[in-house]
MARKE-46676 format. One record per residue (C-alpha): residue in one letter; x, y, z. Coordinates in steps of 0.05 Angstrom, whole numbers, plus 5000, padded with zeros to 4 digits. Layout:
<rs>
AXYZ/...
</rs>
This chain:
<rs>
X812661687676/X813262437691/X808462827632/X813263347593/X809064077595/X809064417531/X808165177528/X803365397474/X808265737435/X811965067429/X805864737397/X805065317345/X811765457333/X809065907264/X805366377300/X808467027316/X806667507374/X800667977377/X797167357325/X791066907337/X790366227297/X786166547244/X786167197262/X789467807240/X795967987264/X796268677310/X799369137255/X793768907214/X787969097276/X792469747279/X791969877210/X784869867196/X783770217274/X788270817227/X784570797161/X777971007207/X775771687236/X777171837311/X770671757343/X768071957422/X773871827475/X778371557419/X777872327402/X783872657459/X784773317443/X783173877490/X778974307441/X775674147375/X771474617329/X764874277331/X759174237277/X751974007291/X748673417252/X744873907203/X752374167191/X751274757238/X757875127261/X757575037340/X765275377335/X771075187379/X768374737441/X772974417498/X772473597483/X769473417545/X763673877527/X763573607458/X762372877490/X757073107530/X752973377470/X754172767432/X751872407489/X745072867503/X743672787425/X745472007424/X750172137370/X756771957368/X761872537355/X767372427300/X773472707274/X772572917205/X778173377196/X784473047242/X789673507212/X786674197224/X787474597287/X784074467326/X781673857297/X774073887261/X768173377294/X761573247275/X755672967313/X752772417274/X750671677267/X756371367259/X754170667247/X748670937199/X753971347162/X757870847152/X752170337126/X750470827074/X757170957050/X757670237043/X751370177001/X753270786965/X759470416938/X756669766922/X752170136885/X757870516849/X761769816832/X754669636811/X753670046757/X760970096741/X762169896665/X769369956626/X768070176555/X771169656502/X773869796439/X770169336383/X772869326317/X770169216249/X773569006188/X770969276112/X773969126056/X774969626005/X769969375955/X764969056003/X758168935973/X751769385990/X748768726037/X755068556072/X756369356082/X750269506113/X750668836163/X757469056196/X753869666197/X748269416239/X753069156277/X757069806293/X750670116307/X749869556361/X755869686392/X755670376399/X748770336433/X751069846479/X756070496496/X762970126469/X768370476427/X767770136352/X775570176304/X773470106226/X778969836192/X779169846116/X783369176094/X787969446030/X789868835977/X794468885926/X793069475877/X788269705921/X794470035978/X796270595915/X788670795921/X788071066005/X783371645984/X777671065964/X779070776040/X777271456071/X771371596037/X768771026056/X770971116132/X768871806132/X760971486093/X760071006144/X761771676195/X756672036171/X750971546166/X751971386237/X752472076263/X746171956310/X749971386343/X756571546363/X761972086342/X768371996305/X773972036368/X780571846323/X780172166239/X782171546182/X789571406194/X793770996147/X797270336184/X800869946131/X794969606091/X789869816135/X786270416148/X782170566208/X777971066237/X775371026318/X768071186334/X765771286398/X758171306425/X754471806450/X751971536520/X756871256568/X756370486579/X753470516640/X747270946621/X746670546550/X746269906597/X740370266642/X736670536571/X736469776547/X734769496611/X729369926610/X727369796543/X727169086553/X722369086611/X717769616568/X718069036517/X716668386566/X709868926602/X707268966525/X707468326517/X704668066583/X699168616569/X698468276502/X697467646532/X692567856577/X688268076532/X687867626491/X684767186551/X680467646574/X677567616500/X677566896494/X670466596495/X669266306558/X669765446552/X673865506493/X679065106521/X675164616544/X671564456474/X679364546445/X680463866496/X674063496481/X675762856439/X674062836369/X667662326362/X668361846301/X663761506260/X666460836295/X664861186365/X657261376345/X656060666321/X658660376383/X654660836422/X648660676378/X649259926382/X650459876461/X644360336468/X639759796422/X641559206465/
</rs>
């Protein structure tokens, strides 16, 4: 029986042209060939101002004599500056320019940190122990570098009386002063009354300040710990172990010794 011969785009029907089976299609190869700098030959322009790896103007330079620099220095030369004329190129590493720029923004995603907006709620005639806890807890969050709303909670008689509300708001401001600023003044919002404080370090530096603190804190108390074994008499462990002898024990012992 004669064999049928089947063309490979009959067996993936799906694929389109210019695509691999898991690979990217060729206006996706061209796209990220665009998003990077023209580098050595890609670079085909007659003349390009040129500027040395210490950032040195060289001044305007025909290409092939740019190349050949690059290629003396073992550099690579790249377009920095595609739209000016003539274009600007630099001598450089690129592959080591572009690891660092890499690390660079990890690093910047790293230490990125969105301030949040916590919120506490007071009532208007909150007791002195309850007041100062949510008050140790503001204090928290604006040393942790987040955005704190107060809200005073108004019931019944208490909405005809907003001036009581804002001096409490504006209290609580004050005695926190050293932690955070106030961003938004008391504004009245139906039967609530709120004020926004906001800290005085960004998130991202409060976050380094207690990471720092907490290693400060687990050194003391390694340090602690370490002397307290260096001033431990030497065999006290070992008589901490030894097993408590009885009365029972010593008469056994005495007995087996007579016979």
């Amino acid at each position: 029986m004669a064999s049928a011969r089947v063309s490979g785009r009959g067996l993936f029907p799906f694929l389109g042209a210019g695509r691999r089976p898991g690979g990217r299609t060729r206006q996706q190869r061209e796209g990220a060939a665009i998003n990077e700098p023209r580098i050595n030959e890609r670079i085909r322009v007659p003349e390009v101002r040129l500027v040395g790896p210490k950032g040195e103007q060289v001044g305007i330079v025909r290409i092939e004599d740019a190349l050949r620099l690059a290629q003396d220095a073992e550099l690579d030369l790249v377009e920095v500056a595609p739209n000016s004329r003539p274009p600007v190129v630099k001598l450089m590493d690129y592959g080591k320019f572009k690891y660092e720029a890499a690390v660079k923004a990890r690093e910047a995603r790293r230490n990125q940190a969105n301030t949040e907006i916590k919120e506490m709620r007071f009532r208007l005639k909150i007791d002195e122990h309850d007041y100062e806890t949510k008050k140790g807890h503001v204090v928290r969050f604006l040393k942790g570098g987040d955005k704190v709303k107060v809200t005073i909670m108004f019931r019944g008689r208490e909405q005809s009386r907003p001036e009581m509300g804002r001096r409490l708001l504006m209290k609580l401001a004050e005695e926190l002063q050293e932690y955070g600023v106030v961003e938004n003044a008391p504004s009245h919002e139906g039967r609530n009354m709120s004020l926004v404080l906001g800290p005085l370090k960004k998130k991202a530096e409060a976050k380094e300040e207690q990471r720092k603190v907490r290693e400060e804190r687990k050194a003391a108390e390694q340090a602690a710990r370490d002397e307290k074994d260096r001033k431990a008499p030497k065999g006290a462990e070992v008589a901490d172990e030894a097993p408590e002898v009885t009365d029972e024990v010593a008469e056994a012992v005495e007995e087996s010794a007579a016979e």
